[in-house]
OpenMM code with the backbone's topology and positions (N, CA, C; nanometers):
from openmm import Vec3, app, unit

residues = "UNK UNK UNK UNK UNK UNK UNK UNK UNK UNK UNK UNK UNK UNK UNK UNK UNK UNK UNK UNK UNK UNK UNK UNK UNK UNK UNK UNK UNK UNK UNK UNK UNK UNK UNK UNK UNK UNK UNK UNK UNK UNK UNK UNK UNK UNK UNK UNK UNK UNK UNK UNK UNK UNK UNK UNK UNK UNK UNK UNK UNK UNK UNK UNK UNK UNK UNK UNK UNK UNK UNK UNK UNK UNK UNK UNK UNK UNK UNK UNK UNK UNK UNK UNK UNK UNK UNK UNK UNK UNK UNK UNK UNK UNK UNK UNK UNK UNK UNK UNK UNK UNK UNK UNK UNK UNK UNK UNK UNK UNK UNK UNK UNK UNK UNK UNK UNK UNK UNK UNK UNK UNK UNK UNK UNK UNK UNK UNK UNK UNK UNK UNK UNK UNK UNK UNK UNK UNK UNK UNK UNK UNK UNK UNK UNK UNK UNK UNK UNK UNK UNK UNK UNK UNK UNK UNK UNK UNK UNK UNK UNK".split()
positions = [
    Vec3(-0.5542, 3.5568, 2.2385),
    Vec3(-0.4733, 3.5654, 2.1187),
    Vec3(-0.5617, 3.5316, 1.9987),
    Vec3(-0.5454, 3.5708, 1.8818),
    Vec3(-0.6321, 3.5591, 1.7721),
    Vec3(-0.5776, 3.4531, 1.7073),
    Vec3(-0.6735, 3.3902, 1.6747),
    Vec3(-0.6505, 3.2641, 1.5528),
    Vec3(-0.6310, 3.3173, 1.4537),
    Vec3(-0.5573, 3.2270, 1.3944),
    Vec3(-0.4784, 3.2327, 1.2286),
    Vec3(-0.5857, 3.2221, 1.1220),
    Vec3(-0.6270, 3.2820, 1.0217),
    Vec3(-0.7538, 3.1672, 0.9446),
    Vec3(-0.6568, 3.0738, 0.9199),
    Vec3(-0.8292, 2.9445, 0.8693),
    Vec3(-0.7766, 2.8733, 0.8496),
    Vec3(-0.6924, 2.8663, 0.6674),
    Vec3(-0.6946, 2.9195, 0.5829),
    Vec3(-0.7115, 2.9487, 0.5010),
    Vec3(-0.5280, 2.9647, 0.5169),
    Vec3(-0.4620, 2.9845, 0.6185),
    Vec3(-0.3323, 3.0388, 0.5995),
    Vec3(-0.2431, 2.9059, 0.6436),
    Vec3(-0.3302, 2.8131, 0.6668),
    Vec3(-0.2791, 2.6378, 0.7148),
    Vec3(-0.3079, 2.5889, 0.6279),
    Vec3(-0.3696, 2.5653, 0.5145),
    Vec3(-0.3877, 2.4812, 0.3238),
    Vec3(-0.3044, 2.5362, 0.2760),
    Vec3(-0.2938, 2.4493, 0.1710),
    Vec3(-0.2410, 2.4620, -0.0075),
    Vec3(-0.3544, 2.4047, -0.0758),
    Vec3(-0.3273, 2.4818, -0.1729),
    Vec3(-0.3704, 2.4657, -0.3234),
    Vec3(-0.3162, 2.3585, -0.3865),
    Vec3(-0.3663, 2.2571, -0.4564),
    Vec3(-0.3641, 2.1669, -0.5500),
    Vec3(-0.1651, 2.2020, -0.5800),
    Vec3(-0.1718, 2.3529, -0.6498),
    Vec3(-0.0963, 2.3804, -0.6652),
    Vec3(0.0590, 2.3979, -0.5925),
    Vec3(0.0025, 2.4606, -0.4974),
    Vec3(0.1295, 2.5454, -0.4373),
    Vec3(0.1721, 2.3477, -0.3499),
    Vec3(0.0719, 2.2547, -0.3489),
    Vec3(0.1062, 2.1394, -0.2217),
    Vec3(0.2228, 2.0865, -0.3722),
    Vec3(0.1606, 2.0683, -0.5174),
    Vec3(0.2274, 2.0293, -0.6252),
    Vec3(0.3778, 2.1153, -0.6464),
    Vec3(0.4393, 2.2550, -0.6022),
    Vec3(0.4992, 2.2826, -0.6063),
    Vec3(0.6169, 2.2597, -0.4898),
    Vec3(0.5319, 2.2478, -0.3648),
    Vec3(0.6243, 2.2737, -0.2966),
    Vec3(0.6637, 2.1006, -0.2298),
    Vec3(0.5895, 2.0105, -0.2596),
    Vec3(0.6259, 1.8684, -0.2853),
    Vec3(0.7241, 1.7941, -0.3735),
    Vec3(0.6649, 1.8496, -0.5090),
    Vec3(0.7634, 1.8222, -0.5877),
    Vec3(0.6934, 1.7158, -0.7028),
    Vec3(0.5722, 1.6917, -0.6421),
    Vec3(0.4465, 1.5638, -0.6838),
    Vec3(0.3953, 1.6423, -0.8302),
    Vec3(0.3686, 1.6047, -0.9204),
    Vec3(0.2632, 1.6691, -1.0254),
    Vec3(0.1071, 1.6565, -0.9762),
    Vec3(0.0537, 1.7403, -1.0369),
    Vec3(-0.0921, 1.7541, -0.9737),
    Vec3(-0.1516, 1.6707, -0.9923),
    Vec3(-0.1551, 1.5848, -1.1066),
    Vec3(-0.1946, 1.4677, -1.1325),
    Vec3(-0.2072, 1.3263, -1.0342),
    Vec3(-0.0702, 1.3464, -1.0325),
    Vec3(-0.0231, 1.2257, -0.9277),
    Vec3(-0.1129, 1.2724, -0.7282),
    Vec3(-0.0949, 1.4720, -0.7275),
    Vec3(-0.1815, 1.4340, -0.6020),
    Vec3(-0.3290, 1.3935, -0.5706),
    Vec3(-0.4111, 1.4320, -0.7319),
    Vec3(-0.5074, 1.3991, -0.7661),
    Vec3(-0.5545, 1.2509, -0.7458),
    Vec3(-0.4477, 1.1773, -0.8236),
    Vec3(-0.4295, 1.0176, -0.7730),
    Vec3(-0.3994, 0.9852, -0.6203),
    Vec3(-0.3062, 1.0462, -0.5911),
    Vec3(-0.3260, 0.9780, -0.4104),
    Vec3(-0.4393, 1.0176, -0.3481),
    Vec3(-0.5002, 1.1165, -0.3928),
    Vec3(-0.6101, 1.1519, -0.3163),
    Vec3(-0.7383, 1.0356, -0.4088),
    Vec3(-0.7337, 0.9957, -0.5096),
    Vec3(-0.8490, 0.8886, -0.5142),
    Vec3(-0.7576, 0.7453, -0.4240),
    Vec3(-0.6812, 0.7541, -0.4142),
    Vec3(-0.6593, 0.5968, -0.3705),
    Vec3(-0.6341, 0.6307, -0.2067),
    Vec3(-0.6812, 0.7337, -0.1702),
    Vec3(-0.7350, 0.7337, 0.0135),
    Vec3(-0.5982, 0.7940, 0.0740),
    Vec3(-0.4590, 0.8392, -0.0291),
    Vec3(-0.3386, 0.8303, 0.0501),
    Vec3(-0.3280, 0.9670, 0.1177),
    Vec3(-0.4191, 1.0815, 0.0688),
    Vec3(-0.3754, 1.2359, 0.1184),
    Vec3(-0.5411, 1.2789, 0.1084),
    Vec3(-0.5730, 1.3831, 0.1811),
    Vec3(-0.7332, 1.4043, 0.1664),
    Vec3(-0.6737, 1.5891, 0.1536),
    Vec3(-0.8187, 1.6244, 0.0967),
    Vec3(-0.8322, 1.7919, 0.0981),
    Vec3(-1.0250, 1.7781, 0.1228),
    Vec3(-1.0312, 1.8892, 0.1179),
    Vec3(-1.1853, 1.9559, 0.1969),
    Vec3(-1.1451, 2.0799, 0.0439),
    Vec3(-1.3138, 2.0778, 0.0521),
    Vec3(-1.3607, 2.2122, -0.1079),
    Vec3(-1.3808, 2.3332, -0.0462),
    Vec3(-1.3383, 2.4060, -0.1061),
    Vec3(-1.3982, 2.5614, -0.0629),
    Vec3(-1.5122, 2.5833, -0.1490),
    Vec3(-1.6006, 2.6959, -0.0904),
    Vec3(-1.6995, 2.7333, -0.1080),
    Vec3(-1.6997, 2.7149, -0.2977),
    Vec3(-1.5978, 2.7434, -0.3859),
    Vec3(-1.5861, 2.7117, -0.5319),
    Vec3(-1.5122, 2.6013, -0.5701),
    Vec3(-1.5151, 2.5085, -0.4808),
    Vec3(-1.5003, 2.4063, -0.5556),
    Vec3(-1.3254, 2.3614, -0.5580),
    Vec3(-1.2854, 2.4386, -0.4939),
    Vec3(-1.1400, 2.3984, -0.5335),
    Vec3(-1.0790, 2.3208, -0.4146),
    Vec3(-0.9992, 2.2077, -0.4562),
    Vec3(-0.9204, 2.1552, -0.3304),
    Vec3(-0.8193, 2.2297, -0.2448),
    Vec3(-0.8231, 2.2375, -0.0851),
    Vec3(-0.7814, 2.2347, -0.0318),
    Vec3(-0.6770, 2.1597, 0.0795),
    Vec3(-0.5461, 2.1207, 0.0996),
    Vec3(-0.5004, 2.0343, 0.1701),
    Vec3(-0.4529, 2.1374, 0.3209),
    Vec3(-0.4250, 2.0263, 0.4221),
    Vec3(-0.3635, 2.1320, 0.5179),
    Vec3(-0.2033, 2.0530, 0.4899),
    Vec3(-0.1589, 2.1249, 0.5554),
    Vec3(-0.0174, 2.1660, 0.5640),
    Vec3(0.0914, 2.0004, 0.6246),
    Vec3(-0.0302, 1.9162, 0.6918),
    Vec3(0.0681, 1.7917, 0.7084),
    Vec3(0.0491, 1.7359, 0.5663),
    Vec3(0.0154, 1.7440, 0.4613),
    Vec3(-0.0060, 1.7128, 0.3332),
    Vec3(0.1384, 1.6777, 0.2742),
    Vec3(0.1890, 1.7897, 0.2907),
    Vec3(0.3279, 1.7975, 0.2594),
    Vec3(0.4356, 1.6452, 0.2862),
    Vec3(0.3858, 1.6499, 0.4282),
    Vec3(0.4888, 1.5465, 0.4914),
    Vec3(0.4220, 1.3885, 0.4201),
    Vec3(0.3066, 1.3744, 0.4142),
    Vec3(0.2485, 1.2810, 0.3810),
    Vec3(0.2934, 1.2349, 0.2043),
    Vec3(0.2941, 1.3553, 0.1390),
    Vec3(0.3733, 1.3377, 0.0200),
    Vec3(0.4710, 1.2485, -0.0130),
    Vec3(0.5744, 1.2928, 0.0563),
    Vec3(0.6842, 1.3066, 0.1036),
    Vec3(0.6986, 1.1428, 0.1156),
    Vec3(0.6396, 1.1252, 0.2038),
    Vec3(0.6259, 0.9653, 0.2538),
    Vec3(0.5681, 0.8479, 0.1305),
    Vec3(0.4555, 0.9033, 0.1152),
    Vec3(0.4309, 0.8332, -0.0135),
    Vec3(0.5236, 0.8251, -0.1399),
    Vec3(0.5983, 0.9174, -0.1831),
    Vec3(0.6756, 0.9576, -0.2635),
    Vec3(0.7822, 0.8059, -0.2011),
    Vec3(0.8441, 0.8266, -0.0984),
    Vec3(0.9601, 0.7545, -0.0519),
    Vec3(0.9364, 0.5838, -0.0826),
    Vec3(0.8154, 0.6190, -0.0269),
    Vec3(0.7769, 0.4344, -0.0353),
    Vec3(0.7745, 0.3712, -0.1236),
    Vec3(0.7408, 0.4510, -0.2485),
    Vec3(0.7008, 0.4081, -0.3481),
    Vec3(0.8211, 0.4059, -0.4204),
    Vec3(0.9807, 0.4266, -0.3933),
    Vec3(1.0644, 0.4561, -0.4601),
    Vec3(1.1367, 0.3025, -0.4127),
    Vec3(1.1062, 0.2931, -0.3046),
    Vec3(1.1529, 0.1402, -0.2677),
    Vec3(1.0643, 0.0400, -0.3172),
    Vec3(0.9516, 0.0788, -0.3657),
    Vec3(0.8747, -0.0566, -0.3710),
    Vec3(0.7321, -0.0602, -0.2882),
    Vec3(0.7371, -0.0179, -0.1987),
    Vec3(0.6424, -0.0182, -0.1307),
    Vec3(0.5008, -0.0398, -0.2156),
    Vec3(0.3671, -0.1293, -0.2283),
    Vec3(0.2633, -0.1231, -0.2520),
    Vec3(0.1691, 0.0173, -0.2092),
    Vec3(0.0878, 0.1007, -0.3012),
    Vec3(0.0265, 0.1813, -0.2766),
    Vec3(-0.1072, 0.1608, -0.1533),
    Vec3(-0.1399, 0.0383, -0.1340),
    Vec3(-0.1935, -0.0263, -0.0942),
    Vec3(-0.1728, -0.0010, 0.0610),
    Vec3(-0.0663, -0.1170, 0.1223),
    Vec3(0.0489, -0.0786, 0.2232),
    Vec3(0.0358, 0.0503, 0.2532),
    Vec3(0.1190, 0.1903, 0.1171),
    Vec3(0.1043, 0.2975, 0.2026),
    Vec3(-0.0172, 0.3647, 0.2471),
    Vec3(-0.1430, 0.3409, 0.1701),
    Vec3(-0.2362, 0.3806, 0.2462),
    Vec3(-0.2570, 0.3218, 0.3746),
    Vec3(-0.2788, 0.2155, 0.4031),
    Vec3(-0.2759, 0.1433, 0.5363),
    Vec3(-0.2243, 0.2053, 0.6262),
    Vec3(-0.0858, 0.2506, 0.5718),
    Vec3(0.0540, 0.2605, 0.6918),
    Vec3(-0.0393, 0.4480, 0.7223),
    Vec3(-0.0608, 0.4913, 0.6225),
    Vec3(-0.0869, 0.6499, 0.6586),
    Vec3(-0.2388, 0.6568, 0.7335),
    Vec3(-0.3450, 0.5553, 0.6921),
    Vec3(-0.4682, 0.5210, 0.8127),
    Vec3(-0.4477, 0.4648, 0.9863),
    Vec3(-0.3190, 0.4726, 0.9971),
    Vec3(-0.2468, 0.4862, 1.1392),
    Vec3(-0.2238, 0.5988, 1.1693),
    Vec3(-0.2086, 0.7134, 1.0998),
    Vec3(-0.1627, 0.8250, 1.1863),
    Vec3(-0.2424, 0.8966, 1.2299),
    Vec3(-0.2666, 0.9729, 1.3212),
    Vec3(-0.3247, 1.0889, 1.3764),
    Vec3(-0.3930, 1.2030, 1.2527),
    Vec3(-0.4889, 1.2036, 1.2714),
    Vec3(-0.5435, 1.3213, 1.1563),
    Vec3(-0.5694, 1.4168, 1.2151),
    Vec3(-0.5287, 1.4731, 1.3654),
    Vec3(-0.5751, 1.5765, 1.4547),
    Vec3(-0.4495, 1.6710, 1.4368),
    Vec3(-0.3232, 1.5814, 1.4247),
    Vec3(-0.2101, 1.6692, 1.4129),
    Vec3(-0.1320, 1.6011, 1.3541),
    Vec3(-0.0045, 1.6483, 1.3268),
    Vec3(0.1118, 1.6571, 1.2163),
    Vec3(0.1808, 1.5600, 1.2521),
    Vec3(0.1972, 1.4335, 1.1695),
    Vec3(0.2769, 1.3287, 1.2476),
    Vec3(0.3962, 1.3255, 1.2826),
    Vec3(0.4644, 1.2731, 1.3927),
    Vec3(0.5913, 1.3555, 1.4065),
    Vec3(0.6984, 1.2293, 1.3974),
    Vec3(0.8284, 1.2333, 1.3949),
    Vec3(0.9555, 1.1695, 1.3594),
    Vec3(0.9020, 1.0013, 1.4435),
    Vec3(0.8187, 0.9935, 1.5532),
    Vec3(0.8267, 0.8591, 1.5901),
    Vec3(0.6805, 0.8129, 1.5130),
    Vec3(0.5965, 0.8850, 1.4708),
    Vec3(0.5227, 0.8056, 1.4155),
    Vec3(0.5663, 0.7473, 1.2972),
    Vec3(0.6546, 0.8049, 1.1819),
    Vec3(0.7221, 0.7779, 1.1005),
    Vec3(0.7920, 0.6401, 1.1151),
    Vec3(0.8717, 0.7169, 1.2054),
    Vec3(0.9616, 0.5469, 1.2479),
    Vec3(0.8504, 0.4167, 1.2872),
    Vec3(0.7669, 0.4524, 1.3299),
    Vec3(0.6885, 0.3179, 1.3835),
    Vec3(0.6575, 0.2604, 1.2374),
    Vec3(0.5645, 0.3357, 1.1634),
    Vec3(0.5299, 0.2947, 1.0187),
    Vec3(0.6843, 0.2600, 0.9235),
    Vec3(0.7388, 0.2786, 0.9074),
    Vec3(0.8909, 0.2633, 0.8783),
    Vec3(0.9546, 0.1176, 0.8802),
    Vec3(0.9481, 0.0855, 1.0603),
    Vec3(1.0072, -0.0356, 1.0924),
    Vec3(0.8774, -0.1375, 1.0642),
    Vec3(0.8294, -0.1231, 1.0000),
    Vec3(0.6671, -0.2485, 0.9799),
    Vec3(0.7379, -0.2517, 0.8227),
    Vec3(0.8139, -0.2506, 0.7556),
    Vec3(0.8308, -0.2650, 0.6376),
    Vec3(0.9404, -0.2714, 0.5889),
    Vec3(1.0865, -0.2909, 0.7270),
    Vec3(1.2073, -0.2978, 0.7432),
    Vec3(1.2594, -0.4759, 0.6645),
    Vec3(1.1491, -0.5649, 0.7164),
    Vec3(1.1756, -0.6937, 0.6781),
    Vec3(1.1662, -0.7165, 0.4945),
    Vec3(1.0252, -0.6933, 0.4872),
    Vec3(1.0658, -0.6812, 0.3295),
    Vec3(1.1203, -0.5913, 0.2454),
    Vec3(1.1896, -0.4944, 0.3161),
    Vec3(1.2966, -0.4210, 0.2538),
    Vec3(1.3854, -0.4921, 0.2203),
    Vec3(1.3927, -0.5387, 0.3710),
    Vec3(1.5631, -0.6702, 0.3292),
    Vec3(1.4844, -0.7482, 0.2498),
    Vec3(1.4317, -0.8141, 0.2227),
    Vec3(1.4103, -0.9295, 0.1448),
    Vec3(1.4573, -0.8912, 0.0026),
    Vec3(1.3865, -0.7665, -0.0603),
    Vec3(1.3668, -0.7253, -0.1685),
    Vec3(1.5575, -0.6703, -0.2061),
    Vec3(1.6097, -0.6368, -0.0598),
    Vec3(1.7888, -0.6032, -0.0995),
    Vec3(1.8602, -0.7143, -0.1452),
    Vec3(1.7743, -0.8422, -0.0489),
    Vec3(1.8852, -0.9813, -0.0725),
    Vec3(1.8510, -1.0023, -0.2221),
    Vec3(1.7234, -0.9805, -0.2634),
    Vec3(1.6835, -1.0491, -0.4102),
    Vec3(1.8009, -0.9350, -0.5069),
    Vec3(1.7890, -0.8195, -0.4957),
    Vec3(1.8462, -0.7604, -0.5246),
    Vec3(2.0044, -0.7897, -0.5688),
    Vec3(2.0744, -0.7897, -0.4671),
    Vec3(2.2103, -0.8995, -0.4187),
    Vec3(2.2227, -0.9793, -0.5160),
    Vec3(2.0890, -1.0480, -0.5192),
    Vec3(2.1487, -1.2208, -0.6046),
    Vec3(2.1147, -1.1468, -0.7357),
    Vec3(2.0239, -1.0897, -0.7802),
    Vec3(2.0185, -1.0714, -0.8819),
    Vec3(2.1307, -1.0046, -0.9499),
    Vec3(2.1754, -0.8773, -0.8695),
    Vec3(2.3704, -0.8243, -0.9435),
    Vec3(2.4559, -0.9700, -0.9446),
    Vec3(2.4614, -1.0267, -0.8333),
    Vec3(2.5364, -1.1570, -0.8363),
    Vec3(2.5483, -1.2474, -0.9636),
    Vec3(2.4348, -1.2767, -1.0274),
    Vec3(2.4028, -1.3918, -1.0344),
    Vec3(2.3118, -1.3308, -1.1969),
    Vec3(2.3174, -1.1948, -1.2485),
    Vec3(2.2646, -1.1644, -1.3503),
    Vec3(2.3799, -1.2338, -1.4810),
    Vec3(2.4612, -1.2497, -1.5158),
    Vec3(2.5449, -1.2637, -1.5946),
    Vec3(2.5560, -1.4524, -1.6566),
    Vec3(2.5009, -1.5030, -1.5285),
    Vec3(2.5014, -1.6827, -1.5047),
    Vec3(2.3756, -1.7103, -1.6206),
    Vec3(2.2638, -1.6187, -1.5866),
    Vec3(2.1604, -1.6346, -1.5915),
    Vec3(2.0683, -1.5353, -1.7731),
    Vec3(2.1519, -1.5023, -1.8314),
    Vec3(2.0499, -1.4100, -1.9374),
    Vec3(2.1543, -1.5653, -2.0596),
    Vec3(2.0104, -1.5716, -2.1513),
    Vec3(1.9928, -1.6467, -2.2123),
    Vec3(1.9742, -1.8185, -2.2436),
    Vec3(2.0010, -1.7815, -2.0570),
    Vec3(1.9399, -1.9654, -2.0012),
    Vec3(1.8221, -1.9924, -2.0558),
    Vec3(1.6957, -1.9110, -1.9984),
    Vec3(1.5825, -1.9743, -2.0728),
    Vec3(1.4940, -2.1193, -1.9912),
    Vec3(1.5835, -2.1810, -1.9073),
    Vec3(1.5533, -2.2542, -1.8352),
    Vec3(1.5042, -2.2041, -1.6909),
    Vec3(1.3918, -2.2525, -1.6423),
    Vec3(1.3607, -2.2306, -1.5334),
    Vec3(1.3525, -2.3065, -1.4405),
    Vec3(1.3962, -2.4135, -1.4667),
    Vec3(1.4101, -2.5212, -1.3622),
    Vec3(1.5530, -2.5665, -1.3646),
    Vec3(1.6780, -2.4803, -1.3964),
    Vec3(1.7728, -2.5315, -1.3570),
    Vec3(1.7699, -2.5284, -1.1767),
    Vec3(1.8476, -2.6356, -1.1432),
    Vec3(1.8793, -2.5760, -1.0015),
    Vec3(1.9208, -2.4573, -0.9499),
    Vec3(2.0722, -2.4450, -1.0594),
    Vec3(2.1102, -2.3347, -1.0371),
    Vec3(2.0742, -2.1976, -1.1487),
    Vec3(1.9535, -2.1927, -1.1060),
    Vec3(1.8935, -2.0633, -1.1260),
    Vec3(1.8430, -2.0076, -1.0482),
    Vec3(1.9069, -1.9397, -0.9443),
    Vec3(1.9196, -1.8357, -0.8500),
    Vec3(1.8191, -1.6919, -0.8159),
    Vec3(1.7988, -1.6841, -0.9621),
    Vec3(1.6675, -1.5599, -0.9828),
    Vec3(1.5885, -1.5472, -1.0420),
    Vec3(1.5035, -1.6588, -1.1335),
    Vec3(1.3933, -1.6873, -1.1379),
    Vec3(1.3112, -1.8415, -1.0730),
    Vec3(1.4300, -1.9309, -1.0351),
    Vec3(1.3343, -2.0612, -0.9621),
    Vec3(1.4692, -2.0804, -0.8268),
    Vec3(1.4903, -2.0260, -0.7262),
    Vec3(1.5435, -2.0394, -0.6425),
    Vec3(1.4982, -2.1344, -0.5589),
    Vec3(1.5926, -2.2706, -0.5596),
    Vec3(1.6481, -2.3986, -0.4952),
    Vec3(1.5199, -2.4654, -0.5847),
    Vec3(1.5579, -2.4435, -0.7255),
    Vec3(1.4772, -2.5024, -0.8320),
    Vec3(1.2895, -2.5653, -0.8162),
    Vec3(1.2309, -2.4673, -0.7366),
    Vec3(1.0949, -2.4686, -0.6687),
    Vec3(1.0453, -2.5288, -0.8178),
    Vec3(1.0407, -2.5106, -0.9267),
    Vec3(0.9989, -2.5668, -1.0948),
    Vec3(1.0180, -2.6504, -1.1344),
    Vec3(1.0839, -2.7017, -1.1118),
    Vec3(1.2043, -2.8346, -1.1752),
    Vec3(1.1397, -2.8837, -1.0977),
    Vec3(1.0467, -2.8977, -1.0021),
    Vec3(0.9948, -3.0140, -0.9009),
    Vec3(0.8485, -3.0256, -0.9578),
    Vec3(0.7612, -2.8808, -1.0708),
    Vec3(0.6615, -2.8807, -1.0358),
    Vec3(0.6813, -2.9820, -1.2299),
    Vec3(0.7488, -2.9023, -1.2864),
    Vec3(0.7470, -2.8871, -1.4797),
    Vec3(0.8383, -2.8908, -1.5369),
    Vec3(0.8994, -2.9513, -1.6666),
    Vec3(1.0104, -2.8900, -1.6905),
    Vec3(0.9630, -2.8309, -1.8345),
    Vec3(1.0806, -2.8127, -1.8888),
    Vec3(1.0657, -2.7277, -1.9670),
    Vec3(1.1692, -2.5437, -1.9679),
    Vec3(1.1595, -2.4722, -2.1136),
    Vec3(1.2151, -2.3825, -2.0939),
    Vec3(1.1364, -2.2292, -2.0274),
    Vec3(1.0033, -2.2653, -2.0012),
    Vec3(0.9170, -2.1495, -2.0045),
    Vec3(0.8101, -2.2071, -1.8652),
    Vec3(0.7974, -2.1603, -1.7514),
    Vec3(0.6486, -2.2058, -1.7007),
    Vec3(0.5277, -2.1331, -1.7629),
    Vec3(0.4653, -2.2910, -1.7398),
    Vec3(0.3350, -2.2708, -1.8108),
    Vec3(0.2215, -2.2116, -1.7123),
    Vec3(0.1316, -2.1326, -1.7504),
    Vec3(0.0340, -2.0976, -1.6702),
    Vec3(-0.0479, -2.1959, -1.5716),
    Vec3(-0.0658, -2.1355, -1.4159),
    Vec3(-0.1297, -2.2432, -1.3338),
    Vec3(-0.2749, -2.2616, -1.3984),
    Vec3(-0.3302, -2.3939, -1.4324),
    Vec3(-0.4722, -2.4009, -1.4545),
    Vec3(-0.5592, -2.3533, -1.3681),
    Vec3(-0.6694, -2.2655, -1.4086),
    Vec3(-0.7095, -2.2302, -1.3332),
    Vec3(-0.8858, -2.3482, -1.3192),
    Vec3(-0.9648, -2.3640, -1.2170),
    Vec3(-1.0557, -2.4438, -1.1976),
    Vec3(-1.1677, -2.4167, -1.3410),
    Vec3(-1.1735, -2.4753, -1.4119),
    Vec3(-1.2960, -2.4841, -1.4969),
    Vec3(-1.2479, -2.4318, -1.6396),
    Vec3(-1.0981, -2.4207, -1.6226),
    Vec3(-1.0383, -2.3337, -1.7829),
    Vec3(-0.9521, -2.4006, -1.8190),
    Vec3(-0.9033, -2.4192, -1.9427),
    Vec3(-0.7827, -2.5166, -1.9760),
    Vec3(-0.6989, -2.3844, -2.0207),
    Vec3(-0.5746, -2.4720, -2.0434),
    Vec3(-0.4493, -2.4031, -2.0610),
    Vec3(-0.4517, -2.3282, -2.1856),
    Vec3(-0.5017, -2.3823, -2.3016),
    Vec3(-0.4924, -2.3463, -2.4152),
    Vec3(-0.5586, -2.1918, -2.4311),
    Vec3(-0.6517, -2.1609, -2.3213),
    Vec3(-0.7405, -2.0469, -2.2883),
    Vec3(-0.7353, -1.9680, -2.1791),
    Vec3(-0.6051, -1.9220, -2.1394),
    Vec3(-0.6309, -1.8895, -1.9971),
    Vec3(-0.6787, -1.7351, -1.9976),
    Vec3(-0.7447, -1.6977, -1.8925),
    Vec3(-0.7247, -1.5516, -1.8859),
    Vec3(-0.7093, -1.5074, -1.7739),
] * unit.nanometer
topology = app.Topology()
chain = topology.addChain("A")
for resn in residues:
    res = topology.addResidue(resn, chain)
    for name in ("N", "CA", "C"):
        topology.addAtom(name, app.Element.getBySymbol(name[0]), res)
C-alpha cells in the first residue's frame, strides 16, 4: 500500500491557527516555551503534525483553569511523541491536577462567600478575614492595615526589590 506524504499529516502555522482557534502568535509562543513543536521545510516555514491540534486544545484548557504554563509543559513532556495521545493519556495528565483544582474551587467558594464581608476592610490580620489572611496567618506575624514586604537578607525595607 502506498504511503501518504508526509506533507498531507502537517499544518501550517496557519491552517493549525485556524483550525485550533489559537492566534499565531500565541502558537508561536507555545512553541518557544517547549508546549507544541513543528520541524522547517526546505523554506523555512513551520510545520506541525496533526496531534498539534489536540495538544492546543489542552493547553488552551489548562490555562483557562489556571493551570501554570510551566505544569503544562511538564504534563505534555509525558506523552508519547511517536503517536497521537489518546483519551487515557489525557485523563492520566488530568487527574495530577484534580487536587489543586479543588483547592483553587474552595478559594473560589470563599471568595463569592465571603466577598461582600471583606471590600473596604483593609485589614489583613483580622481573624475573620477569610480571603486574604485565612485563620489570621498575619495577625500572628504584623499588624497593621497593609503587609509589609518580607525583608529580604542584606536589603532593608525602605528598598526592596
Amino acid at each position: 500500500m502506498p504511503q501518504l506524504p508526509q506533507t498531507l499529516h502537517e499544518l501550517s502555522v496557519g491552517q493549525l491557527s485556524a483550525r485550533s482557534g489559537a492566534a499565531v502568535s500565541a502558537l508561536h509562543f507555545y512553541e518557544s516555551k517547549g508546549l507544541i513543536t513543528s520541524r522547517r521545510t526546505s523554506g523555512n516555514q513551520r510545520r506541525y503534525s496533526r496531534d498539534a491540534l489536540r495538544r492546543v486544545a489542552f493547553v488552551r484548557a489548562a490555562q483557562r483553569v489556571g493551570i501554570p504554563l510551566a505544569t503544562i509543559r511538564d504534563a505534555l513532556a509525558s506523552l508519547p511523541e511517536e503517536r497521537t495521545p489518546t483519551r487515557d493519556d489525557w485523563a492520566r495528565l488530568s487527574e495530577t491536577w484534580r487536587q489543586e483544582l479543588d483547592e483553587r474551587i474552595k478559594q473560589l467558594h470563599r471568595l463569592r462567600d465571603h466577598l461582600t464581608d471583606c471590600i473596604g476592610c483593609g485589614c489583613l490580620s483580622l481573624e475573620t478575614c477569610v480571603l486574604s489572611n485565612p485563620d489570621d496567618i498575619s495577625g500572628e506575624r504584623i499588624t497593621g492595615s497593609r503587609l509589609m514586604p518580607e525583608r529580604r537578607q542584606g536589603r532593608s525595607e525602605e528598598h526592596p526589590s
